[in-house]
C-alpha positions as CSV (number, residue, x, y, z in Angstrom):
1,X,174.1,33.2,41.0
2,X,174.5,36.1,39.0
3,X,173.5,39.9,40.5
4,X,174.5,42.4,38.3
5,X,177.1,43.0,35.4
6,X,179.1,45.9,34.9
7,X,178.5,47.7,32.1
8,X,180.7,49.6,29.4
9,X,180.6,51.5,26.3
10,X,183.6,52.5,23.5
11,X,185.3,55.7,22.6
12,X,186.6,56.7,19.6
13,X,187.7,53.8,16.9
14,X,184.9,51.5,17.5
15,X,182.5,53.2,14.6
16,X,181.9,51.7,11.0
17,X,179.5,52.8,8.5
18,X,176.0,50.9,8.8
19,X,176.5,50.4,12.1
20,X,172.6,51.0,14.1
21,X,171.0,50.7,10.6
22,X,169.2,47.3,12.0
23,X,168.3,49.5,15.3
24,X,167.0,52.4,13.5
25,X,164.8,50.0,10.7
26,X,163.8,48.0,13.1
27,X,162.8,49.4,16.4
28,X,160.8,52.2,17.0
29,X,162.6,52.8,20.3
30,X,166.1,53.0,18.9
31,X,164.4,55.1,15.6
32,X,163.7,57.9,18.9
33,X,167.6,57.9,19.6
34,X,168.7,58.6,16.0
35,X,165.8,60.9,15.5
36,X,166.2,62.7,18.5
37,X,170.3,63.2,18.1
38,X,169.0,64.6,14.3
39,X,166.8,66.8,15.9
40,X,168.9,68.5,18.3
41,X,172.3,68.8,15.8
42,X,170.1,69.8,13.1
43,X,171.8,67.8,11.0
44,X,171.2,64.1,9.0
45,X,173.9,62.6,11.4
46,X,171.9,59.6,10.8
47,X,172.3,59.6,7.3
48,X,176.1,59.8,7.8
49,X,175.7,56.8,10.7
50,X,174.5,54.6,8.3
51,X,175.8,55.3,4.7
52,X,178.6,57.1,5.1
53,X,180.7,58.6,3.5
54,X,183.9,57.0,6.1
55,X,185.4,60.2,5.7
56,X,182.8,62.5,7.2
57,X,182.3,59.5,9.9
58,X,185.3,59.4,10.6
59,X,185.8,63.1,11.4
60,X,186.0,63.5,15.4
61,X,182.8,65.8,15.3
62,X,180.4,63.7,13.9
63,X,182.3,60.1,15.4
64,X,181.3,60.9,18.9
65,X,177.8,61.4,18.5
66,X,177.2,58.9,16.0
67,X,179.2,55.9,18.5
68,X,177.4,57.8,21.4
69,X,174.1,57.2,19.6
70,X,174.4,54.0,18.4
71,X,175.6,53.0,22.3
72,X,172.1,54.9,23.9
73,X,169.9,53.0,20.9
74,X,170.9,49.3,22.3
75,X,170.3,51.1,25.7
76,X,167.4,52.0,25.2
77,X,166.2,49.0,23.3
78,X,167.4,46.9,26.1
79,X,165.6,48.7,28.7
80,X,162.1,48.6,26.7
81,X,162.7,45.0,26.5
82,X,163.5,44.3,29.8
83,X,161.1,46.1,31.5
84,X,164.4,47.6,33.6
85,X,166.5,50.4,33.3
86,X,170.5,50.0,32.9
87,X,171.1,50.5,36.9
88,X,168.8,48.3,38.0
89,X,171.0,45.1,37.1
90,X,174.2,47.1,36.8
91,X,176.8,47.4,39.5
92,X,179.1,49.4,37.8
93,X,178.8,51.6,34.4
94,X,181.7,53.4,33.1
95,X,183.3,54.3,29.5
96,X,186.4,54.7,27.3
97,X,186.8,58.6,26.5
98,X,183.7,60.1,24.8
99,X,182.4,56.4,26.1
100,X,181.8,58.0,29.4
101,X,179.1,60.6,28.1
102,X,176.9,57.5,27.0
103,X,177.7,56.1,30.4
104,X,177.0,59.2,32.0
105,X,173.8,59.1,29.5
106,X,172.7,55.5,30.5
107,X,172.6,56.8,34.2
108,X,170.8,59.7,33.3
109,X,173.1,61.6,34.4
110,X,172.8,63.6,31.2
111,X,169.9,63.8,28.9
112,X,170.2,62.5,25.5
113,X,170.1,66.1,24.1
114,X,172.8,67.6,26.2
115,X,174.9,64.8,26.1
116,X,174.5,65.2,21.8
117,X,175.6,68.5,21.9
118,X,178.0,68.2,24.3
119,X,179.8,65.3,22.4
120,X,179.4,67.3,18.9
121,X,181.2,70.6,20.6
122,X,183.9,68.1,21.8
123,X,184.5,66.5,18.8
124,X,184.8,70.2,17.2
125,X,186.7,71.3,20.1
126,X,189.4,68.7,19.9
127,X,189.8,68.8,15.7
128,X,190.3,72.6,16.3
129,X,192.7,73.0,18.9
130,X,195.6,71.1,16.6
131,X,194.9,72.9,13.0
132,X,197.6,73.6,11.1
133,X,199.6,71.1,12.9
134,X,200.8,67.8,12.5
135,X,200.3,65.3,14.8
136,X,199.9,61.4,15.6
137,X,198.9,58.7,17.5
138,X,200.1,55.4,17.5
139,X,199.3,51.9,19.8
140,X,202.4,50.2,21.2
141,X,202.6,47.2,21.5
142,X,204.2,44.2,23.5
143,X,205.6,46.4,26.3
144,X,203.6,47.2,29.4
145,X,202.9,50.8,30.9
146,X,205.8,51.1,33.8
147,X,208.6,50.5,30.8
148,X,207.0,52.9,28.5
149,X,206.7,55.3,31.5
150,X,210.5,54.8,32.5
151,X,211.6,55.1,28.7
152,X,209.6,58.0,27.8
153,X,211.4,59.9,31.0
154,X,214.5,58.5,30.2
155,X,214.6,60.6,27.0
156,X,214.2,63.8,26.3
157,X,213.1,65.2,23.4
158,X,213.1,68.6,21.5
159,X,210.8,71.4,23.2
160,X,208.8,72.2,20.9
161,X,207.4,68.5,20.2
162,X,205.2,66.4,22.3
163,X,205.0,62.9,22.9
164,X,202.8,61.2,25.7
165,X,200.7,58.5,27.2
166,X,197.1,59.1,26.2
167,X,195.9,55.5,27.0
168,X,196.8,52.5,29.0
169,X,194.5,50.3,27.7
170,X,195.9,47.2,28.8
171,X,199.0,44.9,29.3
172,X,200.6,45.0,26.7
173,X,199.2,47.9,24.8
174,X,199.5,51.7,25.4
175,X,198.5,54.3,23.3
176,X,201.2,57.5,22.6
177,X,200.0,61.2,21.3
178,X,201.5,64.1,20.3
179,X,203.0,66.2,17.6
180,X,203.9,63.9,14.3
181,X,208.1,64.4,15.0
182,X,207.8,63.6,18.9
183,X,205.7,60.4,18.4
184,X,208.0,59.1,15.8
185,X,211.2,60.0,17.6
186,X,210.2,58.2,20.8
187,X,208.5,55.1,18.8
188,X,211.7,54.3,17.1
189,X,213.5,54.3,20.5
190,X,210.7,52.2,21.9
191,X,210.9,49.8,19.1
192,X,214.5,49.3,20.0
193,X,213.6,48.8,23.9
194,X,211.7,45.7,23.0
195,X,208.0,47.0,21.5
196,X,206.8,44.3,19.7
197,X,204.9,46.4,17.4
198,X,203.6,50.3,16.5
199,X,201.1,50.8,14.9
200,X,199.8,54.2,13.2
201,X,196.2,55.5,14.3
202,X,193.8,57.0,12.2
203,X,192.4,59.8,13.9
204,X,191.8,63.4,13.2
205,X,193.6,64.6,16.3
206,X,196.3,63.9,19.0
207,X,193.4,63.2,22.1
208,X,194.2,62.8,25.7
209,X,197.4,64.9,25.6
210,X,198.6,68.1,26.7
211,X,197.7,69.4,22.8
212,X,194.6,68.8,23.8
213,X,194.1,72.1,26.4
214,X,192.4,74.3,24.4
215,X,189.5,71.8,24.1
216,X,189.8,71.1,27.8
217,X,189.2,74.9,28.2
218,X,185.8,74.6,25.7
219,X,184.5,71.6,27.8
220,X,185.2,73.4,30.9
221,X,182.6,76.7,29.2
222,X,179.8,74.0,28.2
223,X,180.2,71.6,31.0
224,X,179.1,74.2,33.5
225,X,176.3,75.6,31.8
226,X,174.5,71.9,32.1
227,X,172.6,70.3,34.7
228,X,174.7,66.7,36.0
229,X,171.8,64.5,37.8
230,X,172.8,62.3,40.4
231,X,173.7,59.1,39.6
232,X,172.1,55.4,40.6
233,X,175.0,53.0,39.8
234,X,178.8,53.4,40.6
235,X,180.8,55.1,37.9
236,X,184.5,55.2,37.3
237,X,186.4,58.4,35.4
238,X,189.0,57.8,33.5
239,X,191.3,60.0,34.8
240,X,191.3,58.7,39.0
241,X,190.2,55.1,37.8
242,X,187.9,55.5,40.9
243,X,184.5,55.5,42.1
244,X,183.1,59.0,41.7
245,X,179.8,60.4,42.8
246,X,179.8,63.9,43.0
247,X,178.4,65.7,40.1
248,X,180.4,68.5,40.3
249,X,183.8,66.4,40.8
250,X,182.7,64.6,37.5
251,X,182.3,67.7,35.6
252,X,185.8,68.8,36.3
253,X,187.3,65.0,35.7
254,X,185.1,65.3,32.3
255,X,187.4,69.0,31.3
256,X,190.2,67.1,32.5
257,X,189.5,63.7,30.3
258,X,190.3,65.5,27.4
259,X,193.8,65.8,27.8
260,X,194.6,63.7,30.3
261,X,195.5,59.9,29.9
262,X,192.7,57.1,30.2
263,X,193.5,54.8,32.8
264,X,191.4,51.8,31.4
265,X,193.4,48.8,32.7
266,X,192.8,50.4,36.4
267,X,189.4,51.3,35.4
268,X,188.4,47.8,35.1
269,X,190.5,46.3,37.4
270,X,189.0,48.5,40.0
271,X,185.2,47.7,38.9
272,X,185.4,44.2,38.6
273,X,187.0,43.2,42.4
274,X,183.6,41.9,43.3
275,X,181.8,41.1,39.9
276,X,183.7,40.0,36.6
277,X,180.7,39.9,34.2
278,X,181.3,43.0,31.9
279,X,178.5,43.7,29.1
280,X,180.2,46.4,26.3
281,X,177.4,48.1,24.7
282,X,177.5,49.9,21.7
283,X,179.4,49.4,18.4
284,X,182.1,46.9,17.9
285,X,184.5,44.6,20.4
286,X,186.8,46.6,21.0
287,X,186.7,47.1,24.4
288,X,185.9,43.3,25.1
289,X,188.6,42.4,23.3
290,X,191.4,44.7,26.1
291,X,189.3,43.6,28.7
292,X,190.3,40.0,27.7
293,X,194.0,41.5,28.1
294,X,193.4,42.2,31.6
295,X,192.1,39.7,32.7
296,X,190.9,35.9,30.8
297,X,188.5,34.8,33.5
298,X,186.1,38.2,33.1
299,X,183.0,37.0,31.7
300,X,182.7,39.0,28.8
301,X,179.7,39.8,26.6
302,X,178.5,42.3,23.4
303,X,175.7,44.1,22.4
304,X,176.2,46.0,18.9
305,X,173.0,45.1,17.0
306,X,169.1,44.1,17.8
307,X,170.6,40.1,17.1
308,X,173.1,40.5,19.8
309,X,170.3,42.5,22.3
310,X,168.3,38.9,21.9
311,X,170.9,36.8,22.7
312,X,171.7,39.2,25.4
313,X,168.2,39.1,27.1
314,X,168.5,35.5,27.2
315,X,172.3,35.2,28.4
316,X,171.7,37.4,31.4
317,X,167.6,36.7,31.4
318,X,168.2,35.9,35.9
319,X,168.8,39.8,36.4
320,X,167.0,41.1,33.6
């Protein structure tokens, strides 16, 4: 018989344009969310949310609201539904970078309004700290983290470039950030070590690396002027891929996030040794579709629309 599910939510990459528009015209729950994030940012991010342009979507200081808002919608919707919160029937509730500000959310940990403004400084935060330089990300693919580990300290590149793990998302795919030459450089050499595949990123800035300080350095300013509840589910941080409870701990492994590598593959593996029913909520399968990479007998599920919140209420209906 089924207990609880863990529960995550996506970072950066999972966001399209029209995504929540069925939430927003359709519930008067998830209408509050989008309403709410408008309010505080003073600003149609809504508008953006749902009709675009990509371009303005797409730029790192309106993406992590928007994905962040579309993720605490379906929460939302879920719970009036339900009856229950999110930790009632969840074990374990983390997320994949900014993903673990709507986890943090969901656990209200954070309110919806500081967790808005905190994600919209972020987002600004990371875009500034790399203008007037160029930079990239891109996803290897086809070798697993330990060889991309032992390859990238086996040569050295020029000083003044950068080139490191931001993400191991999975076997068989890691994400590398940096400055535009340093990426290149060591894709090439790990195209010639056996990567099936590299493939180019688009995204505004080089996150979770060292280029990333000065933003950690912003976080660390706003993080500490906000109030972090305790939490009433287990939550893994990216950076330990670890249990961690202690609100001021978290704060500090949030500054850290920004520029340090997500350890997703560890993450999961470390929240599903007892339960392996994993429910990603918010916009697109992106996370679903690594988890599946880690491990084929998790029993995975979506949310991303009010459909996929029905079918979701039935699915899971002994908990709920």
């Amino acid at each position: 018989m089924l207990n609880k599910i863990i529960v995550v939510f996506p970072g950066q990459g999972s966001q399209i344009v029209g995504m929540g528009r069925d939430l927003f015209k359709n519930h008067h729950i998830a209408k509050q969310v989008f309403d709410e994030v408008d309010h505080t940012l003073n600003q149609k991010l809504s508008k953006i949310i749902f009709d675009g342009p990509e371009h303005e979507l797409t730029l790192t200081k309106n993406t992590q609201p928007a994905i962040m808002s579309v993720s605490m919608a379906l929460v939302r919707v879920i719970e009036y539904e339900s009856k229950k919160k999110i930790f009632e029937f969840s074990d374990t509730i983390l997320g994949h970078s900014l993903g673990e500000y709507s986890a943090l959310c969901s656990l209200n940990g954070l309110s919806l309004k500081d967790t808005t403004l905190l994600l919209k400084k972020r987002g600004k935060a990371m875009q500034d700290s790399v203008k007037n330089l160029k930079t990239k990300m891109v996803a290897v693919i086809g070798l697993d983290i330990n060889k991309v580990e032992k390859i990238i300290e086996e040569n050295i590149i020029d000083k003044s470039e950068i080139c490191e793990i931001a993400n191991d998302n999975c076997p068989g795919q890691v994400i590398l950030s940096g400055t535009e030459k340093g990426v290149i450089f060591m894709s090439k050499i790990l195209k010639d070590n056996g990567a099936r595949n590299i493939i180019d990123l688009k995204v505004s800035a080089p996150f979770h690396c060292s280029l990333m300080n000065k933003a950690s350095d912003v976080m660390k300013d706003c993080l500490y002027e906000i109030s972090l509840k305790e939490l009433k589910s287990n939550f893994v941080s990216n950076v330990t891929a670890n249990f961690e409870k202690n609100s001021e701990k978290i704060k500090e492994l949030l500054i850290k996030q920004v520029s340090s590598r997500v350890r997703w593959r560890e993450s999961i593996i470390k929240s599903t040794k007892q339960i392996n029913s994993i429910v990603e909520i918010g916009p697109g399968k992106i996370l679903s579709g690594m988890n599946k990479r880690i491990n084929r007998d998790y029993n995975l599920f979506s949310v991303c629309n009010l459909d996929e919140v029905d079918k979701f209420m039935k699915q899971f209906e002994e908990i709920l």
